[in-house]
C-alpha positions in Angstrom: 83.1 81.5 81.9 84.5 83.9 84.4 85.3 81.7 88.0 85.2 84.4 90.8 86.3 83.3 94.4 84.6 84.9 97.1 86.4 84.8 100.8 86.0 86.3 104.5 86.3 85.6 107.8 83.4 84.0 109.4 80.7 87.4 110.4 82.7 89.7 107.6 79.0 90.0 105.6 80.3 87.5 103.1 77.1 86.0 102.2 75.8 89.6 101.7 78.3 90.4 98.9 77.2 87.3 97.4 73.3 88.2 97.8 74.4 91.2 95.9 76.1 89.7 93.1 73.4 87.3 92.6 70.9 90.0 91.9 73.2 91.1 89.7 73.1 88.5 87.4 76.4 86.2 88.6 75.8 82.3 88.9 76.7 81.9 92.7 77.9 78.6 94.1 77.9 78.8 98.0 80.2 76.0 99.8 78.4 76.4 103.0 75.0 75.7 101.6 77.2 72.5 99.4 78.6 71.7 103.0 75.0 71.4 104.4 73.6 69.2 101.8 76.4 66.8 101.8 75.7 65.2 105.5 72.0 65.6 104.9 70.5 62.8 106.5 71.2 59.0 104.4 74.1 60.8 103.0 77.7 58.8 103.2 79.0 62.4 104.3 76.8 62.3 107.6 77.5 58.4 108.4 81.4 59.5 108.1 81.1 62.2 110.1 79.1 60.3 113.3 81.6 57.6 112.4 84.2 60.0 113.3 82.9 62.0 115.8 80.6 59.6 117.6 76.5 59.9 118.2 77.1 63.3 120.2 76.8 65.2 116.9 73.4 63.5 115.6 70.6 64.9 117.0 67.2 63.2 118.0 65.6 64.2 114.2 68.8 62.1 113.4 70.3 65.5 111.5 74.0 66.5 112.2 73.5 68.5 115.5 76.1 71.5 114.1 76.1 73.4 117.5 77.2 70.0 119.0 79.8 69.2 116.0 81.4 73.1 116.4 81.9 72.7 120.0 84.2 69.7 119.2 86.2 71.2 116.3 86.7 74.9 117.0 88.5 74.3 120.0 90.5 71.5 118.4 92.9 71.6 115.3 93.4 68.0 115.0 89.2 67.4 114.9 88.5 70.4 112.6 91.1 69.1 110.0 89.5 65.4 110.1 86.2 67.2 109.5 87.4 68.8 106.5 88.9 65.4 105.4 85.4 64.2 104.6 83.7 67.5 103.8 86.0 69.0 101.6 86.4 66.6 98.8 82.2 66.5 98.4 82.3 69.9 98.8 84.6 70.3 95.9 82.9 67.8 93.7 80.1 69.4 93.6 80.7 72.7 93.3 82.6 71.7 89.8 79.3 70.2 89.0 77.0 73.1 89.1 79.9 75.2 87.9 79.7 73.1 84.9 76.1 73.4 84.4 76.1 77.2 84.2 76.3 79.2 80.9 79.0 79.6 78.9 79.0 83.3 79.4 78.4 83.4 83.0 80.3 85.1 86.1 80.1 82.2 88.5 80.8 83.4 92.1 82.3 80.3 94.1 81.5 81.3 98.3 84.2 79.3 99.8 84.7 80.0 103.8 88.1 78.4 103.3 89.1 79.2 99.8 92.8 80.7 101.2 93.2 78.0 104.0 92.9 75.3 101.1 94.9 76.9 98.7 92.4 77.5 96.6 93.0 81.3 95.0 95.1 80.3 92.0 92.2 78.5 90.5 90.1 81.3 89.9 90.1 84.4 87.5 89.7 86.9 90.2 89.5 86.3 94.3 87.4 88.7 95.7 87.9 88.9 100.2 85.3 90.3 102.3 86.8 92.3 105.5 85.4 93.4 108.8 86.3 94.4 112.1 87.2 91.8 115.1 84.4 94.1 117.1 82.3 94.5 114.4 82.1 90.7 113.5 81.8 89.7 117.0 78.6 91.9 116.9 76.9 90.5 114.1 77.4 86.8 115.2 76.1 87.8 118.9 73.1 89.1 116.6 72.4 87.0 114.3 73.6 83.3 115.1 72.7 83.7 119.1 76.8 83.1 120.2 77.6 84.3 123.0 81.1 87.4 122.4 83.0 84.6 123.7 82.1 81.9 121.1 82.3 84.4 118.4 85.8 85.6 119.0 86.7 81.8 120.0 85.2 81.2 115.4 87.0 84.0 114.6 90.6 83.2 115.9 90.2 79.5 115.0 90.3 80.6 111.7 93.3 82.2 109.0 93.8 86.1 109.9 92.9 89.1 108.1 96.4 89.5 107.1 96.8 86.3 104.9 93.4 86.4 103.3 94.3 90.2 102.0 97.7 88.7 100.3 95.2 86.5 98.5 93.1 89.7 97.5 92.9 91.0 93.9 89.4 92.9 95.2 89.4 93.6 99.3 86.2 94.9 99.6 85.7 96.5 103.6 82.5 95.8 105.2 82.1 98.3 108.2 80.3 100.8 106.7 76.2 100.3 105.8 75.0 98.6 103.4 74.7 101.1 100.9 77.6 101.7 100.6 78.5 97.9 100.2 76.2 97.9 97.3 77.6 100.4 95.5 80.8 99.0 95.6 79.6 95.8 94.8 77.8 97.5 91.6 80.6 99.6 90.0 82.7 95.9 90.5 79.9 94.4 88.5 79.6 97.2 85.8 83.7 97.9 85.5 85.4 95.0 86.4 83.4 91.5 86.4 81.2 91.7 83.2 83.8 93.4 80.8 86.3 90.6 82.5 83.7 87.9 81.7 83.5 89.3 77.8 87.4 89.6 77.6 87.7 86.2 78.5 85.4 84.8 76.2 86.5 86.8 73.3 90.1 85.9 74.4 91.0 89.7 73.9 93.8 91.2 75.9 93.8 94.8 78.2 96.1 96.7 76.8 97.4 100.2 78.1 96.3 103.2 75.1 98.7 105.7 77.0 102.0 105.7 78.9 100.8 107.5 82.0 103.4 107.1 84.6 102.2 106.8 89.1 104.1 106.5 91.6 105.5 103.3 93.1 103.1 100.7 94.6 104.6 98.6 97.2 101.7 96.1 95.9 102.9 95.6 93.0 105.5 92.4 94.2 102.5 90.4 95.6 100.2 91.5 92.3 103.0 89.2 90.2 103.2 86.6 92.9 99.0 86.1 92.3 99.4 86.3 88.9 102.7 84.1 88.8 100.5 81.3 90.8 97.6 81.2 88.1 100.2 81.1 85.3 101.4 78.2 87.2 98.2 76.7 87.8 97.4 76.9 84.3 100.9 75.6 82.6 102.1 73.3 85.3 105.9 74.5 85.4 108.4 71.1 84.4 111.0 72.9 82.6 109.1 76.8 82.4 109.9 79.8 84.6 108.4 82.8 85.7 110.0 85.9 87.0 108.9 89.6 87.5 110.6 91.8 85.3 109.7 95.6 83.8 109.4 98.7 85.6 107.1 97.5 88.3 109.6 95.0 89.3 112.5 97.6 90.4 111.6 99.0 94.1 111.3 102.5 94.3 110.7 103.2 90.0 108.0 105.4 89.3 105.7 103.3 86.5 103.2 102.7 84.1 100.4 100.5 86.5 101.3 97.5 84.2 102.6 94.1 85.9 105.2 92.7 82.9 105.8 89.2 84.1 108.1 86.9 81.6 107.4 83.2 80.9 110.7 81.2 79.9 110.0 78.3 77.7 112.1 75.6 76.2 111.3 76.8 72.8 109.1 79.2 71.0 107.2 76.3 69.5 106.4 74.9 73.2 104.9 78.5 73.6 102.2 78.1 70.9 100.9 74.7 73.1 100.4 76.6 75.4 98.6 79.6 74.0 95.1 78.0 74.8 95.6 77.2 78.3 97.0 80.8 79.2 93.9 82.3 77.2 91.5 80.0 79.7 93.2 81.3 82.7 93.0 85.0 81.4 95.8 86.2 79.7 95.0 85.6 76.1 97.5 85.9 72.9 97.8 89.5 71.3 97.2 89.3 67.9 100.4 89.4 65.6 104.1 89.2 65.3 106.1 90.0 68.4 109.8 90.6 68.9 112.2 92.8 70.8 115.0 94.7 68.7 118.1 92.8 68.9 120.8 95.0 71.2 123.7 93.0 69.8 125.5 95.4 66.4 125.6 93.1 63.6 123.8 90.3 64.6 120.2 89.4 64.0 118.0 92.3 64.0 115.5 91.2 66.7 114.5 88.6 69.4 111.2 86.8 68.7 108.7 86.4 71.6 105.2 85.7 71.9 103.1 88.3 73.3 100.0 87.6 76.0 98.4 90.4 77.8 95.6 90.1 80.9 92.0 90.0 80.1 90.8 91.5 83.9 90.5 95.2 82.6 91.4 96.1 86.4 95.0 94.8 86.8 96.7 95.2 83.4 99.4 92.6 82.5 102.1 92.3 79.7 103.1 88.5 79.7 106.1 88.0 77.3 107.1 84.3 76.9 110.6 83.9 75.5 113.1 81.2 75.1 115.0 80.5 78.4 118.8 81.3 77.4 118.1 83.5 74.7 119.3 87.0 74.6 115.9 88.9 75.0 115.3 86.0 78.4 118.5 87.5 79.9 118.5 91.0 78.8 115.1 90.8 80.9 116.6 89.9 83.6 119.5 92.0 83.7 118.3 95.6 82.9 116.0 94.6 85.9 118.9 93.8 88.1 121.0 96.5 86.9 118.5 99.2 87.8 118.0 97.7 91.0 121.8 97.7 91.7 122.5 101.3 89.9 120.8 104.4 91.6 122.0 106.8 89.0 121.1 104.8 85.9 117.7 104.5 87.6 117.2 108.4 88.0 118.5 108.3 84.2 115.7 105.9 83.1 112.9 107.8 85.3 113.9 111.2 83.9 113.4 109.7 80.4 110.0 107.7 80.7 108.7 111.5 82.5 110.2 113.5 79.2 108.5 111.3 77.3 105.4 110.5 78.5 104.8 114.3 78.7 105.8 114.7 74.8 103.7 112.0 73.6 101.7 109.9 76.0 100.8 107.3 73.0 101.7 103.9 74.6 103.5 103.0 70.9 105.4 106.3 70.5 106.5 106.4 74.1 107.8 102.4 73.4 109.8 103.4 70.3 111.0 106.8 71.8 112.9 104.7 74.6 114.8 102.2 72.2 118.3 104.6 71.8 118.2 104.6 75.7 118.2 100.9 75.9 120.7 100.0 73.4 123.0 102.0 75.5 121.4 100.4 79.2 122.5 97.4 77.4 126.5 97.8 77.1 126.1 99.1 80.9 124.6 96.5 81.9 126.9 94.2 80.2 129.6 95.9 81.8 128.2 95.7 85.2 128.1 92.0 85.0 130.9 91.3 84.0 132.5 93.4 86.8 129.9 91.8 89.2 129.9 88.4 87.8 126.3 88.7 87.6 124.4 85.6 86.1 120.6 85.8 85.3 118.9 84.5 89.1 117.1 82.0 90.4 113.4 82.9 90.2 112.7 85.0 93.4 109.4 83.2 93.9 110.9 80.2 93.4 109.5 78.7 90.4 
């Protein structure tokens, strides 16, 4: 099934978006509702939490008095993270419990208030964040929950900013418009984006790109591989692997194809096939077939096997090509990356031919074979650069 996280700060209209997708047909698993039922009266959640917070916070029906409880933790970082200490866990448990129940081919929508303060985002397919307005938020609480403006802004600051929870993004979806308009988002993400994901994933097929149609530089692009480096991650574990962002997208400045090529080093090919189910179940299933790159050494074998995975989210397409760590396709990786980096004029050489070429023939296969003279010779400069440099393939940049 396809696991969606759903984020935003506290008035952002978050429960709304989930309303939406609900109607739409997605499985929706809401924390807060989870975080209620767990110190429900003659639960061990509540007797922890008037354990740790004294009678104050249990009202006279003997429920948890939450006006009572908030007044203690939002003004206190030390209090709001012993809170969590005994909510979290039950939250956690059972949310993975009606997760489980739901069908095979669902879209489950996890509503987690605190998915990017918990470190939560790698553990879903796609992380969908909710964003609002300080004023507009404030607003809506005065409105709807009875706080006073000062209470409201007092919830709001206690919690992560806008800024962090939009690095955790792979759909920011603004909320200050009217409702309408959320809705229609909401439904063209349902009809593009969330079911065809859903059906990729359980077919284990791979997005791939039909034509080689070049845009302009995103300066997104970095923290795109970083999300998708951290679900990689969460699905391999790392041990002896490695992950770096290499291609096109990877060199600042380089006009591209929108396609994120991130490279996987493994011990050995054979430790690639293990893994082969585990990438597929975190959304980057195998491509079908025989994979290699042609070997840039005269004389010597004629290619350098790889396995092949691509990303099943048809809005963020991803070439994931696991290769031996050491081996000459690994490095070569590595290096034509770093050498366009370092060489303005080879990277105006490069640019000039994906353009030519992309206009001749925009088929993603022609315009692949097309480039294969200009890398055999980006190969002996780039071999020459490092060995004038020194250069040696990196330390990951992300650190893994």
């Amino acid at each position: 099934m396809l696991n969606v996280g759903l984020t935003g700060g506290i008035g952002s209209g978050k429960s709304v978006v989930a309303a939406r997708l609900a109607s739409l047909g997605a499985v929706v698993v809401d924390s807060d509702r989870i975080a209620r039922e767990v110190v429900e009266p003659g639960t061990d959640g509540l007797w922890e939490v008037v354990a740790a917070f004294g009678q104050r916070v249990r009202g006279p029906d003997g429920r948890l008095d939450r006006a009572a409880l908030g007044e203690i933790v939002f003004a206190d970082p030390a209090a709001r993270a012993r809170l969590e200490a005994i909510v979290h866990p039950r939250v956690r448990r059972r949310s993975a419990e009606l997760t489980a129940g739901a069908a095979p081919d669902a879209v489950v929508v996890n509503d987690v208030p605190l998915l990017v303060e918990v470190g939560l985002a790698p553990t879903y397919h796609l992380v969908l964040v909710v964003r609002a307005a300080e004023a507009t938020r404030i607003e809506r609480l005065v409105r709807t929950r009875g706080m006073t403006a000062e209470q409201a802004a007092q919830r709001i600051r206690a919690q992560t900013g806008d800024e962090r929870r939009a690095a955790a993004a792979d759909v920011l979806l603004e909320n200050d418009g009217d409702l309408a308009e959320l809705h229609a988002a909401l439904d063209v993400l349902w009809r593009e984006r969330l079911t065809p994901y859903e059906r990729n994933l359980r077919e284990r097929r791979a997005v791939r790109a039909g034509e080689a149609r070049l845009v302009e530089p995103d300066p997104g692009w970095p923290a795109q591989y970083r999300r998708l480096a951290a679900r990689i991650r969460h699905a391999v574990g790392m041990g002896e692997l490695r992950l770096d962002h290499v291609g096109s997208t990877a060199v600042p400045g380089l006009p591209a194809k929108d396609v994120i090529d991130v490279q996987l080093g493994v011990p050995s090919l054979a430790g690639a096939d293990a893994l082969a189910d585990r990438l597929a179940d975190a959304g980057f299933p195998r491509c079908p077939g025989q994979w290699w790159d042609n070997a840039r050494h005269p004389g010597g074998i004629a290619r350098w096997d790889k396995r092949l995975h691509g990303g099943a989210d048809p809005g963020r397409l991803v070439n994931l090509h696991v290769r031996e760590i050491g081996s000459p396709g690994w490095r070569y990786a590595l290096l034509m990356r770093d050498h366009l980096r370092a060489d303005p004029g080879r990277r105006a050489d490069y640019l000039a031919l994906k353009r030519r070429l992309a206009a001749a023939d925009p088929d993603i296969d022609a315009y692949a074979e097309a480039k294969e003279p200009w890398f055999d010779l980006e190969h002996r400069y780039a071999e020459e650069w490092a060995a004038a440099t020194g250069w040696q393939p990196p330390p990951p940049e992300d650190g893994t």
